[in-house]
C-alpha positions in Angstrom: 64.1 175.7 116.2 62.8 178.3 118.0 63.6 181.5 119.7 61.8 183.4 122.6 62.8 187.2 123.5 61.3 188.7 126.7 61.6 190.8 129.2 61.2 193.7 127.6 58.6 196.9 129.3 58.3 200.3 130.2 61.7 202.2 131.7 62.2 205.7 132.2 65.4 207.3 130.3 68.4 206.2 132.4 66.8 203.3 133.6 68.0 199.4 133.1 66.1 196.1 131.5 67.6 192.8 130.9 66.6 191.0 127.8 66.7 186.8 127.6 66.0 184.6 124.7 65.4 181.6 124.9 66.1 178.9 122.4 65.3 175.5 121.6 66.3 172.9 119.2 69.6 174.2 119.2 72.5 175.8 121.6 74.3 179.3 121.7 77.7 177.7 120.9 76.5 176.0 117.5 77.0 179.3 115.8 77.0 183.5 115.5 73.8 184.7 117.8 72.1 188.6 117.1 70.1 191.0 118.7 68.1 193.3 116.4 65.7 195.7 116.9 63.2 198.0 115.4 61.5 201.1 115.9 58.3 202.5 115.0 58.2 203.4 111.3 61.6 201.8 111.4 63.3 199.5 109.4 64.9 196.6 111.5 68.6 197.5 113.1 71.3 195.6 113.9 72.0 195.9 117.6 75.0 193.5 119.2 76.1 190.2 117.6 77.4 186.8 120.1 80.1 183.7 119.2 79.5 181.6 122.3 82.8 179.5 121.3 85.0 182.4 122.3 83.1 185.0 124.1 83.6 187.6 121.2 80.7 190.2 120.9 79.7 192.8 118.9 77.8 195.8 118.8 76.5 198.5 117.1 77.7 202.5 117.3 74.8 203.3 119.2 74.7 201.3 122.0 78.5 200.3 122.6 79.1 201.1 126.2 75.4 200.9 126.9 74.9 197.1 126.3 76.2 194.1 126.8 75.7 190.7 125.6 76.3 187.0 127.4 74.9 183.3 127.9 74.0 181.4 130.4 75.9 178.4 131.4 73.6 175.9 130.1 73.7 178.1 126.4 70.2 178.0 126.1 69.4 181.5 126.8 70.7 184.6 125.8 70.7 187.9 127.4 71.2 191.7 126.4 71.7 194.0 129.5 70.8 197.5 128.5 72.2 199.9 130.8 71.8 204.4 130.5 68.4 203.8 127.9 67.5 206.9 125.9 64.3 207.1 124.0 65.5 205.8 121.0 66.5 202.9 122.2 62.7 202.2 122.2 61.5 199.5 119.8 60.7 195.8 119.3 64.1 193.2 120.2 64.4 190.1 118.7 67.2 187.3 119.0 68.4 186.0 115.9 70.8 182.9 114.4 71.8 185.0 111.1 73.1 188.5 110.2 70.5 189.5 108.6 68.0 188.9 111.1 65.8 186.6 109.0 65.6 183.9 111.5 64.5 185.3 114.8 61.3 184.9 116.7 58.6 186.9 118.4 60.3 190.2 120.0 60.0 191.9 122.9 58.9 195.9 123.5 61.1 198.0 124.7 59.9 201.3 125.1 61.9 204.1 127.0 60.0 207.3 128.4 59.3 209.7 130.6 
C-alpha cells in the first residue's frame, strides 16, 4: 500500500494548486479517503474527507467553499483543488486511508505568499 501526494509549490494569496495522490495496492472506492495537512509548529489538521462509492465529501470549516475533493476515473488518484489560498493554508498535505491520518505517505508543500 502506498500513497503519493504532489503537486504541491509556491502560490501567491488568491492563487490556485491542484493536489493528486496517487495510490497503489489498493483503489479510492475500497474505503473513506483524507486529506490532512500541517503547518509549521503545527499539529496535523484534518482538511476534507472522500467515499468514492457515493461521491460524498467532507471538509473542514476552514476551507469549505475553497476546496474541493474528487477521483479520477480509474480511482487510483486523488485530487484536492484549492481555490482563493490564504497564508494559512500553507503547510505539508498528505492523503490518507483513516481518520486519524495515521496511514498516509510522503506530503506535499504547500506554501502560500506574497
Amino acid at each position: 500500500v502506498q500513497l503519493q501526494a504532489c503537486g504541491g509549490g509556491l502560490v501567491q494569496p488568491g492563487g490556485s494548486l491542484r493536489l493528486s495522490c496517487v495510490v497503489s495496492g489498493f483503489t479510492l472506492d475500497e474505503g473513506w479517503m483524507y486529506w490532512f495537512r500541517q503547518a509549521p509548529r503545527k499539529k496535523l489538521e484534518w482538511v476534507s474527507g472522500f467515499f468514492s462509492q457515493s461521491g460524498q465529501t467532507t471538509y473542514a470549516t476552514s476551507v469549505r467553499g475553497r476546496f474541493t475533493v474528487s477521483e479520477d476515473h480509474t480511482r487510483t488518484t486523488l485530487f484536492l483543488q484549492m481555490n482563493n489560498l490564504k497564508p494559512e493554508d500553507t503547510g505539508l498535505y498528505y492523503c490518507a486511508r483513516d481518520p486519524a491520518g495515521d496511514i498516509r505517505g510522503q506530503g506535499t508543500l504547500v506554501t502560500v505568499s506574497s
